[in-house]
C-alpha positions in Angstrom: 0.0 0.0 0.0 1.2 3.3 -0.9 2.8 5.3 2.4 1.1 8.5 1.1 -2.9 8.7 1.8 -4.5 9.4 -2.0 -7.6 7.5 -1.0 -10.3 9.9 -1.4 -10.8 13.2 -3.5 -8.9 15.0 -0.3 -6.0 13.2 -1.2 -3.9 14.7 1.6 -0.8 12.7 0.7 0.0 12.6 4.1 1.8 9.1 5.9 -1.2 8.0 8.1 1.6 5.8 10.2 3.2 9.2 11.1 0.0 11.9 10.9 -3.4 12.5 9.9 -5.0 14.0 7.2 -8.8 15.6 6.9 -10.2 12.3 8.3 -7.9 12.9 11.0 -7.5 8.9 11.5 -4.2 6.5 11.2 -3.5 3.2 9.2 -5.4 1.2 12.2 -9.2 0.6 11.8 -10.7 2.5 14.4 -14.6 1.2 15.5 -17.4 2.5 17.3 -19.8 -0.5 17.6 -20.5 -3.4 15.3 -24.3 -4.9 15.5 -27.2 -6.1 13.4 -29.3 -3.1 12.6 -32.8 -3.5 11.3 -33.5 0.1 10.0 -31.5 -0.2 6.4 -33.1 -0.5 3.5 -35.5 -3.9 3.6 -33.5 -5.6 0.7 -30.5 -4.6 3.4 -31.1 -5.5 6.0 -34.8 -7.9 6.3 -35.9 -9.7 8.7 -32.3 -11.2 10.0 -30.0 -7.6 10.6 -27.3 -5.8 8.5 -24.0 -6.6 9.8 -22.9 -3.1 10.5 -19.2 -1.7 11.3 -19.4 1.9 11.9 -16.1 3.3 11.6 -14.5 6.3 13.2 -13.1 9.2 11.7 -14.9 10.9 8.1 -13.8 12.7 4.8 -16.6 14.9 4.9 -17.7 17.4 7.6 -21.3 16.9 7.2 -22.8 19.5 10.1 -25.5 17.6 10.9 -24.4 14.3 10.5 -26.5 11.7 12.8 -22.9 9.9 13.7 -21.1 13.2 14.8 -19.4 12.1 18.1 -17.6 9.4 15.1 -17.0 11.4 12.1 -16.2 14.7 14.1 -15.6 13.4 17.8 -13.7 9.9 16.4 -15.5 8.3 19.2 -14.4 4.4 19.0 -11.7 2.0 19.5 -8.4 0.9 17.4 -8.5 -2.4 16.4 -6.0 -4.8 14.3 -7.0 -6.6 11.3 -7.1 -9.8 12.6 -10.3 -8.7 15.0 -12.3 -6.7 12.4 -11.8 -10.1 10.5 -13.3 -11.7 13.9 -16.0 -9.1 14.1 -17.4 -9.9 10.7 -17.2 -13.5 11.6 -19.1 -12.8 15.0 -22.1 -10.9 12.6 -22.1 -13.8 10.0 -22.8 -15.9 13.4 -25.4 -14.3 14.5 -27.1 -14.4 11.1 -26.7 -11.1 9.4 -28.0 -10.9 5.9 -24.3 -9.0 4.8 -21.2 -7.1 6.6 -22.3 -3.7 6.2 -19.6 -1.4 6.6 -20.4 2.3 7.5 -18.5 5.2 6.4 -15.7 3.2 5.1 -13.7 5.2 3.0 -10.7 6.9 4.6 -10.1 3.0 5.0 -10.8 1.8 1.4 -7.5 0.7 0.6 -6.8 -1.7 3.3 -10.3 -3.0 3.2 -9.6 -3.9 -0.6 -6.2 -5.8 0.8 -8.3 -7.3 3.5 -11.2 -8.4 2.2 -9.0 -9.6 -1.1 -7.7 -12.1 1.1 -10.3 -12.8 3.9 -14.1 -12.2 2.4 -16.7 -13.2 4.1 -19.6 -15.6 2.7 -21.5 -13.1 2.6 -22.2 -10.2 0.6 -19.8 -7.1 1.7 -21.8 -3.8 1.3 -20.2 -0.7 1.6 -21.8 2.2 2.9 -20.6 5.3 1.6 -21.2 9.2 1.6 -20.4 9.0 -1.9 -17.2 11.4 -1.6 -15.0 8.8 -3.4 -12.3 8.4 -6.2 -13.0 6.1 -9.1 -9.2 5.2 -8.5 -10.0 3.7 -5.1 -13.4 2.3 -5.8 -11.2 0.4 -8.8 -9.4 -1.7 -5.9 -12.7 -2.9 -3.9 -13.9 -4.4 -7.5 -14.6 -7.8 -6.7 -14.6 -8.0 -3.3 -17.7 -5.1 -2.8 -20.8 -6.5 -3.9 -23.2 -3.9 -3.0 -22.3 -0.5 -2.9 -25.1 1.8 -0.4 -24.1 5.4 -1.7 -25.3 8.5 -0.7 -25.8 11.3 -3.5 -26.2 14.3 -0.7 -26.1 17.5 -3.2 -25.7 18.8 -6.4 -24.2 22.3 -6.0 -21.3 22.6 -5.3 -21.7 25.8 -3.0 -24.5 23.8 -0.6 -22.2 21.1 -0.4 -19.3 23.1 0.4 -21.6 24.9 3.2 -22.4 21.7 4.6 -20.0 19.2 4.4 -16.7 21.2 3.2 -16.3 19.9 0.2 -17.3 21.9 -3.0 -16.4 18.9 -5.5 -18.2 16.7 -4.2 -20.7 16.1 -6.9 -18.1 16.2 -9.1 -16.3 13.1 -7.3 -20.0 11.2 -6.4 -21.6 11.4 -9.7 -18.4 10.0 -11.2 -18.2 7.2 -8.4 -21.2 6.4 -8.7 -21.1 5.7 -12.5 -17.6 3.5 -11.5 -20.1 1.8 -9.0 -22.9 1.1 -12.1 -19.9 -0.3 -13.9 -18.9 -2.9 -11.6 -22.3 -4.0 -10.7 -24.3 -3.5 -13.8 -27.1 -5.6 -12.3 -29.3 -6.2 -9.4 -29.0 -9.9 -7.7 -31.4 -10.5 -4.8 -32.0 -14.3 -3.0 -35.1 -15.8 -2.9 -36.1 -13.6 0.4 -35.4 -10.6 -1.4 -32.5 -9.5 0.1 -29.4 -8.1 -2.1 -26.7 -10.0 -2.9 -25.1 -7.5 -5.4 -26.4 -4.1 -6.1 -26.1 -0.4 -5.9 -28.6 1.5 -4.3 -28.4 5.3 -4.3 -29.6 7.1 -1.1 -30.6 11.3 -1.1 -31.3 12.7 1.7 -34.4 15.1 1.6 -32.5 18.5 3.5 -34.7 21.2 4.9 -34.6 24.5 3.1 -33.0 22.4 0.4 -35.5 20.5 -1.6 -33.7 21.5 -5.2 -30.9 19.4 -3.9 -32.8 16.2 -3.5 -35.2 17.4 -7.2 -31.4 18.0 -9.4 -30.1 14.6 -8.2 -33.1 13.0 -8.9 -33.0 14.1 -12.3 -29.1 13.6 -12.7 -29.9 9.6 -11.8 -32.6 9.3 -14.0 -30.7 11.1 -16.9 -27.5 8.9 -16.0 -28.2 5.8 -14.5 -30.8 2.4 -15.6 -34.5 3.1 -14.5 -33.5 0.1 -12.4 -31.7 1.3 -10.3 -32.9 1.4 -6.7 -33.3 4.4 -5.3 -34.2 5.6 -1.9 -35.5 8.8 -0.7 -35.3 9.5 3.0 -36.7 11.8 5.2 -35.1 10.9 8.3 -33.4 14.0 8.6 -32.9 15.2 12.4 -31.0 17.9 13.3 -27.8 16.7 14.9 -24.0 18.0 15.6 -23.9 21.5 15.1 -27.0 22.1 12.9 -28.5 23.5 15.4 -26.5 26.9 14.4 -27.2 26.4 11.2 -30.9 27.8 9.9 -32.3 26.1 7.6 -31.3 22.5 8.6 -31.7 23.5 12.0 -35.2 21.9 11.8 -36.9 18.9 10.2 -38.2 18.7 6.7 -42.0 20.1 6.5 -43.9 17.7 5.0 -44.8 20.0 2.0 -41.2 19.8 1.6 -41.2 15.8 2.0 -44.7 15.3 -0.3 -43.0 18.1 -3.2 -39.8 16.1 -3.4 -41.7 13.6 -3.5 -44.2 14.4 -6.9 -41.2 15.0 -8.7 -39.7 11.4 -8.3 -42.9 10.3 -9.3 -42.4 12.2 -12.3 -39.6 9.9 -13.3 -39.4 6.3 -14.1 -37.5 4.8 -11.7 -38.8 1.0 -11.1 -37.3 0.6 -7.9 -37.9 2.9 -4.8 -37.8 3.2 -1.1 -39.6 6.0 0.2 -39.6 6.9 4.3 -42.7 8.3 6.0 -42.0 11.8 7.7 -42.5 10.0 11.0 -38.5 8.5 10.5 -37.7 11.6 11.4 -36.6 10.4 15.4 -33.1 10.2 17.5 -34.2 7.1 18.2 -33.5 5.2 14.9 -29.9 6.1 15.6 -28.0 3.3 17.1 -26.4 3.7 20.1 -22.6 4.1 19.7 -20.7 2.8 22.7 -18.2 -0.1 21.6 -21.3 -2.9 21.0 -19.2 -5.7 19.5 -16.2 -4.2 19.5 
């Protein structure tokens, strides 16, 4: 693996053994609690659990995000390889549906060593903000078979307001295309859960709707009608949002039913749509070294 850190469009170039870049995290996989979780997708995570891994530490400096004492705080615990290899055998135990792993990208490249030589038997999702390299998503071909993406904004000054970083659609439209490439088709068992996919997440932001209506018209331009897409409403102020008007509130729901008209509009095949009521702290998991 190179010494220098070009894993993500930050690329810092900085030795993680020695210092820290914008994810402000070293070469060791840092964890904050690995569970099943029952509130992904259905296809996701069903009746069984996703086996999620949320990892510590974030390329993007989301202001609200819902896992701030991680991405901001780096809440969690170092671990070696050989017990994240333990962990996802402890989830496959307990009957997860797939190793889920959250917010995994300032540790793409020594997941793609990793799970080159150790994948599980089941299917390895990774779940992504979408601020990615095609470069890096290159290496996990093969060894990701679903890839859970977000696709948070289309302009580049909102995203730069909100999460720092005013390329990002420029980076997740591309990656996301890379991700299309390498799983061109949807595989589900015969329970309905995915076994290789790509499903595209937007988060509905309040004061922010023409975010959610550009992407969703950018998808259906770009990608197969296919493609599952899922619209969420979950949106609940967290970390510092609170200082931050508009997103300092939840979406109204004439904000929730206009963004959602227009996907109707389009001919997507496949779509998850949350209820304004999934709006709640309490969907977020507890993060306090569970499975760790």
């Amino acid at each position: 693996m190179n010494n220098t850190c070009t894993a993500c469009p930050r690329k810092c170039a900085v030795n993680r053994s020695e210092t820290t870049g914008f994810c402000r995290t070293g070469n060791t996989f840092r964890v904050a609690r690995a569970a099943l979780h029952y509130w992904e997708e259905p296809c996701i995570s069903g009746e069984k659990g996703s086996g999620t891994v949320f990892f510590s530490g974030c390329n993007l400096k989301c202001l609200f995000c819902q896992n701030y004492e991680l991405s901001h705080g780096l809440f969690g615990k170092d671990i070696s390889d050989e017990r994240l290899l333990e962990i996802f055998k402890e989830l496959e135990a307990q009957g997860a549906n797939n190793i889920n792993l959250v917010n995994p990208t300032h540790y793409a490249e020594r997941l793609a060593e990793l799970l080159k030589e150790h994948k599980p038997s089941i299917p390895v999702v990774y779940n992504t903000g979408g601020y990615e390299t095609v470069e890096t998503l290159k290496s996990l071909e093969g060894v990701v078979d679903i890839y859970l993406t977000d696709l948070k904004y289309f302009d580049s000054s909102v995203s730069e307001k909100y999460s720092k970083a005013a390329d990002y659609f420029q980076y997740a439209s591309k990656a996301l295309l890379e991700m299309r490439r390498q799983i061109p088709e949807d595989i589900y068992d015969e329970n309905g859960i995915m076994q290789k996919g790509v499903i595209v997440r937007n988060l509905i932001l309040p004061g922010n709707i023409s975010q959610s209506i550009k992407v969703l018209d950018w998808l259906s331009d770009n990608l197969p009608q296919s493609t599952v897409i899922s619209l969420m409403s979950q949106y609940t102020p967290c970390g510092e949002a609170e200082k931050f008007p508009p997103v300092n509130r939840r979406i109204s729901k004439r904000e929730y039913d206009t963004v959602v008209r227009h996907l109707c509009t389009l001919d997507f095949e496949n779509i998850y749509l949350q209820e304004l009521s999934s709006a709640k702290e309490e969907y977020i998991p507890p993060f306090d070294l569970t499975g760790v």
